[in-house]
LUMTIDO-971549 format. One record per atom (N, C-alpha, C, O): x, y, z. Coordinates in steps of 0.2 Angstrom, whole numbers, plus 5000, padded with zeros to 4 digits. Layout:
REM LUMTIDO-971549
XYZ;...
This chain:
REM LUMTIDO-971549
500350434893;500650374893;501350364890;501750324891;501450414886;502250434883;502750384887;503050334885;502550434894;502950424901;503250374902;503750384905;502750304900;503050264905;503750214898;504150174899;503450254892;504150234887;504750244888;505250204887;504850344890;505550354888;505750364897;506350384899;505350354901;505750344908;505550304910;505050304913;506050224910;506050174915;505850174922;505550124923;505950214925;506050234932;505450244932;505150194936;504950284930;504250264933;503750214930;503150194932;504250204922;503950124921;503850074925;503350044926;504450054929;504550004934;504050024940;503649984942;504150084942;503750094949;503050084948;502750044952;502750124942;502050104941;501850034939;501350024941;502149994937;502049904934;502149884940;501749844941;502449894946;502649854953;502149864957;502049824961;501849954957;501349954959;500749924959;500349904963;500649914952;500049874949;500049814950;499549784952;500649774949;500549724951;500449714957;499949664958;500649734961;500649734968;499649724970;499349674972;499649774968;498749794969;498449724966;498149694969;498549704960;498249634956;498349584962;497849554963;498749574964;498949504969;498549534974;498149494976;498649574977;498049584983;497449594981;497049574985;497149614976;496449604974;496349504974;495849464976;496849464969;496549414967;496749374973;496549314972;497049384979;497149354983;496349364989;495949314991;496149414990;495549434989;494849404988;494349374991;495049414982;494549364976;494249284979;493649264981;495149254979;495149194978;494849164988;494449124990;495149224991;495049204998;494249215000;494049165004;493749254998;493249275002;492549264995;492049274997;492549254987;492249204984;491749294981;491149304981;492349354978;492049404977;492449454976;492849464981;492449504972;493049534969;492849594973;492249604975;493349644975;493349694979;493749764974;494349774973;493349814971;493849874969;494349904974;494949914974;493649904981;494449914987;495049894988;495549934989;495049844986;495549804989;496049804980;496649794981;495849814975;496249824970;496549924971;497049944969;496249944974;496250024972;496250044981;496350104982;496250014985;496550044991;497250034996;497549984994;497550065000;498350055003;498049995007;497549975008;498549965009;498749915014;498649845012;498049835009;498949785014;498949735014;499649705012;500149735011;499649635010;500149615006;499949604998;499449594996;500549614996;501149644995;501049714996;500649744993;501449754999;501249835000;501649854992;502149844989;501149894991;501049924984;501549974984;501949974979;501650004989;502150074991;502750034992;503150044987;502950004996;503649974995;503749924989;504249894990;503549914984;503549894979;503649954973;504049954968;503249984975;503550054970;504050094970;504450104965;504250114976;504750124979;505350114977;505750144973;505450034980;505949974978;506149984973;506750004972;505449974966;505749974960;506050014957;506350004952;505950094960;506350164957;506750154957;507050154952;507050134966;507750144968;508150084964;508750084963;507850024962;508449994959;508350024951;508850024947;507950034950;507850054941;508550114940;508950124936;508350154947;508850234946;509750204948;510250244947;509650134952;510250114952;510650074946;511250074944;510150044942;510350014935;510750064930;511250064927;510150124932;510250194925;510850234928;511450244925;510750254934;511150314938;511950284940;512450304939;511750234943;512350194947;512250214955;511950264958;512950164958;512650184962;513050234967;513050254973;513350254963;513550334966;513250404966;513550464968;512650394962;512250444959;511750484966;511650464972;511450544964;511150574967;510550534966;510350494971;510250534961;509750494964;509550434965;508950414967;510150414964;509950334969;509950354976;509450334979;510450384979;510350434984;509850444987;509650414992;509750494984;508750514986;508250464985;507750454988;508350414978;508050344980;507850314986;507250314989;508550294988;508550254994;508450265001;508550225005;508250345002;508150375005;507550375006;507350365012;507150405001;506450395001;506150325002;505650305006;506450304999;506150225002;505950205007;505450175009;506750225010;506550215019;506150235020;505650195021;505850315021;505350345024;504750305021;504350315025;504550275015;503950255014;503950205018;503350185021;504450165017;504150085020;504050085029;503650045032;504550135033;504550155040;503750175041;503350155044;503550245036;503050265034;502350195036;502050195042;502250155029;502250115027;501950045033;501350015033;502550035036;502549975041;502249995048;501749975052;502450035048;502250075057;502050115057;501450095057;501950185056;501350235056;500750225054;500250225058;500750205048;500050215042;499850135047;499350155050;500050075049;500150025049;499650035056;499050025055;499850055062;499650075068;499150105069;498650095073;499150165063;498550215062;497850165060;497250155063;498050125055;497450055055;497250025063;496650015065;497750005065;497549975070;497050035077;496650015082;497150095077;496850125079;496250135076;495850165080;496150125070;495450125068;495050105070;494550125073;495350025069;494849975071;494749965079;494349915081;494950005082;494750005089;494350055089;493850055093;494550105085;494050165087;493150165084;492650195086;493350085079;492350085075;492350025080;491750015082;492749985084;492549935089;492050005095;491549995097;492350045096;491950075102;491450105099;490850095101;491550145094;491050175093;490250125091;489750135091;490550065088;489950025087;489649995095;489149985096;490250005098;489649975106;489350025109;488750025111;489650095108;489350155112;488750185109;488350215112;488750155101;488150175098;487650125100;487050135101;487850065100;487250015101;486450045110;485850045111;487450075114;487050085119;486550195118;486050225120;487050205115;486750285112;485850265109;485350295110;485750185104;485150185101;484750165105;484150175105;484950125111;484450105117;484150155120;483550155121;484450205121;484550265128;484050325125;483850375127;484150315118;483950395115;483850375107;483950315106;483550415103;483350415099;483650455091;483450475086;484350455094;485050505092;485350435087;485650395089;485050435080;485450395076;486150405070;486450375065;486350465074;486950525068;487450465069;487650435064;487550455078;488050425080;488250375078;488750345076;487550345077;487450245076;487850235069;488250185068;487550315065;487650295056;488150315054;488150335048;488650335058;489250365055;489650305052;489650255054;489950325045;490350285041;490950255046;491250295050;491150205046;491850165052;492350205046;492150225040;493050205051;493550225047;493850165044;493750105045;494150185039;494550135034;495150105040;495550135044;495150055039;495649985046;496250005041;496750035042;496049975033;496749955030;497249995027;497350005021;497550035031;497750095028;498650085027;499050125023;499050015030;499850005030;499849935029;499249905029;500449895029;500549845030;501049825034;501449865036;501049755036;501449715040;502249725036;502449745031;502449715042;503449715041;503349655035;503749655030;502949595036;503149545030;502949565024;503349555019;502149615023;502049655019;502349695013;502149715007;502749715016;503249765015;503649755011;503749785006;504249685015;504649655012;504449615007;504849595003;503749595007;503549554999;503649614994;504149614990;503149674995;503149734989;503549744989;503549754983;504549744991;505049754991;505349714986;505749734982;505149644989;505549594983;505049594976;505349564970;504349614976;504149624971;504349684966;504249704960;504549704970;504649794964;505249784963;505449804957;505849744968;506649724966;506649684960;507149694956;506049624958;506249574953;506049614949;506349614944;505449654949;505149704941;505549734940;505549754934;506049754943;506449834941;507049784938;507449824934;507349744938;507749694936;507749664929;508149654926;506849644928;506649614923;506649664918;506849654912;506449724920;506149764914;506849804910;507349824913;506649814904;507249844902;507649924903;507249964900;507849934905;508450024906;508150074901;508150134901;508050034895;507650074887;507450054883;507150094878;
C-alpha cells in the first residue's frame, strides 16, 4: 500500500478505478433493489472503470511530467488503445455473447425435447458485460479527469 503514497500516478488511477466500480455497483443497488459483487468487481458498464483509470494516469503523468514528456506520451497513447479497446471490441464481444446464450438457450430447449443430453442445456452462458458504451467511456473519462485533478502531485 506504500504505492499509492509516493506515486500519484497510480494513486489516481486506482481511486478512479474504484470509484468508477462504486457508482456502477450502487447505481445497480439502487436500480434492481440488491447489491451485486459482480457488478462492483466486473468490466463493463457505466462509468468504464478502465477509461477512468486510464484518464486519471494520463492527466496525473501530465501534471508530474508535463506535457512534453515521455510519459505523458505513452500515457495518451495507451489510453486510446484502452477506450477503442474498451468501447468496441470488448464492447461488441458482449454483444456477441448475448446472442450466442440467446441461441444456445433455444437450441438447448429444443436439444432437452429430442434427447436426453443435458451438458448442453447446463452450460454456464458467457459473461454479456465485458465493454462499455461510447457514453460509458466518456463518463469514466471525466471521472478519472476530475480525480486526477483533485488529488494532490505529492
Amino acid at each position: 500500500m506504500k504505492i499509492l503514497t509516493i506515486n500519484p500516478i497510480i494513486a489516481a488511477a486506482l481511486v478512479s478505478c474504484g470509484a468508477a466500480q462504486l457508482i456502477k455497483a450502487i447505481a445497480y443497488a439502487v436500480r434492481n433493489q440488491k447489491i451485486s459483487l459482480k457488478r462492483l468487481l466486473g468490466a463493463g458498464g457505466t462509468p468504464s472503470a478502465h477509461a477512468a483509470l486510464i484518464t486519471a494516469a494520463a492527466i496525473m503523468c501530465l501534471r508530474i511530467c508535463g506535457i512534453d514528456s515521455t510519459e505523458f506520451g505513452l500515457a495518451v497513447l495507451i489510453a486510446g488503445v484502452v477506450m477503442y479497446d474498451t468501447a468496441g471490441v470488448r464492447y461488441n464481444a458482449g454483444l456477441h455473447a448475448a446472442g450466442i446464450n440467446r441461441l444456445r438457450k433455444y437450441i438447448g430447449s429444443l436439444v432437452e425435447k429430442i434427447s436426453a443430453n443435458k451438458d448442453f442445456v447446463n452450460e454456464k452462458p458467457l459473461n454479456e458485460l465485458l465493454g462499455s458504451r461510447p457514453i460509458g467511456v466518456i463518463a469514466g473519462a471525466a471521472l478519472g479527469a476530475v480525480i486526477a485533478l483533485i488529488l494532490p502531485t505529492k
